[in-house]
C-alpha positions in Angstrom: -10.7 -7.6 6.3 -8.0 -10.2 6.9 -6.3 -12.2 3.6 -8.1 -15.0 4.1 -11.7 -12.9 3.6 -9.8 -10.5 1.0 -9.3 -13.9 -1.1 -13.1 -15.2 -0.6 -14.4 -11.6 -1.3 -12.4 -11.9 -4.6 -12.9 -15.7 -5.1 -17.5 -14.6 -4.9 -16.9 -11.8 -7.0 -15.0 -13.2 -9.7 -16.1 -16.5 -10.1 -12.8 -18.0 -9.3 -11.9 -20.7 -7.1 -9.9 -19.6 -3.6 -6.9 -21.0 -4.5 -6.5 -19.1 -7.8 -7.7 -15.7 -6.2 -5.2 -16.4 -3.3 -2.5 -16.6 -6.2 -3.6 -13.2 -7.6 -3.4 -11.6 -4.4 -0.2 -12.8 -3.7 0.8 -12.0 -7.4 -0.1 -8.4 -7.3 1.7 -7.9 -3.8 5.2 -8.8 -5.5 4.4 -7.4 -8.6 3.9 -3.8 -6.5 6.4 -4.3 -3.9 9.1 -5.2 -7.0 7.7 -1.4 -8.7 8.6 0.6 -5.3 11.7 -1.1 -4.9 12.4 0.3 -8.4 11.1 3.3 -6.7 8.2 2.9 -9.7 4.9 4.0 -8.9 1.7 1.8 -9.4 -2.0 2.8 -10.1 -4.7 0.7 -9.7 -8.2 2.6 -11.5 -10.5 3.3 -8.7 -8.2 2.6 -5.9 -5.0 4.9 -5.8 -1.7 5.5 -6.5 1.0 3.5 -4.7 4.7 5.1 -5.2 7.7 5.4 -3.4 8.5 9.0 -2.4 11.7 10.4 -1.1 12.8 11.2 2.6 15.3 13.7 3.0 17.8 13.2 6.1 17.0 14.9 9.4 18.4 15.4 12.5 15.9 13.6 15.3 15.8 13.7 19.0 15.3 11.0 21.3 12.2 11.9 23.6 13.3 9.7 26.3 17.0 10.7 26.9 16.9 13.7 24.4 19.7 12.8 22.0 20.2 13.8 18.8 21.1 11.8 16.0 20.9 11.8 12.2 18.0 10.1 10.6 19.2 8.9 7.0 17.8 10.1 3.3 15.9 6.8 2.5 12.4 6.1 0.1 9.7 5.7 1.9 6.0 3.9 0.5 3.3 6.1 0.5 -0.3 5.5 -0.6 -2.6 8.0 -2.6 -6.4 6.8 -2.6 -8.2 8.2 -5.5 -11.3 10.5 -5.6 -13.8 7.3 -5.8 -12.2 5.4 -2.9 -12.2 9.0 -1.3 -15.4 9.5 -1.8 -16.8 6.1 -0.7 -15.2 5.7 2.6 -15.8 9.5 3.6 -19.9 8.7 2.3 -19.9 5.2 3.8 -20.9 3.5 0.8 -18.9 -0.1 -0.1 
């Protein structure tokens, strides 16, 4: 599902016009890419938990020429689906 379907899918179920669900979407992106860059986490009921989790530094290897260099400590976004989206895409219900 591309934006464009995300924000008709959202537009049928809510009774809201495109252009308003299209603001939403685009809303709650900033609104949850603002948290993890606050290193916040975010939970959306039903969905999962959106956070930013830590990344200790590392030495890595080049596969190609076998060089090693130091990866930096940086945050990284990780995702967390919750037992009810778990559930649904592991029983194929939508």
């Amino acid at each position: 599902m591309n934006k464009a379907e995300l924000i008709a899918a959202l537009a049928e179920k809510t009774g809201r016009t495109k252009a308003d669900s299209g603001e939403f979407i685009d809303a709650l992106g900033a609104i949850i890419t603002e948290a993890l860059g606050s290193h916040d986490e975010v939970s959306l009921p039903s969905v999962g938990k959106f956070a930013a989790a830590h990344r200790a530094a590392r030495t890595v290897r080049n596969p190609r020429t076998g060089e090693k260099n130091e990866a930096p400590a940086h945050y990284a976004p990780v995702f967390k689906p919750a037992s009810a989206l778990r559930e649904a895409v592991r029983n194929g219900k939508g």
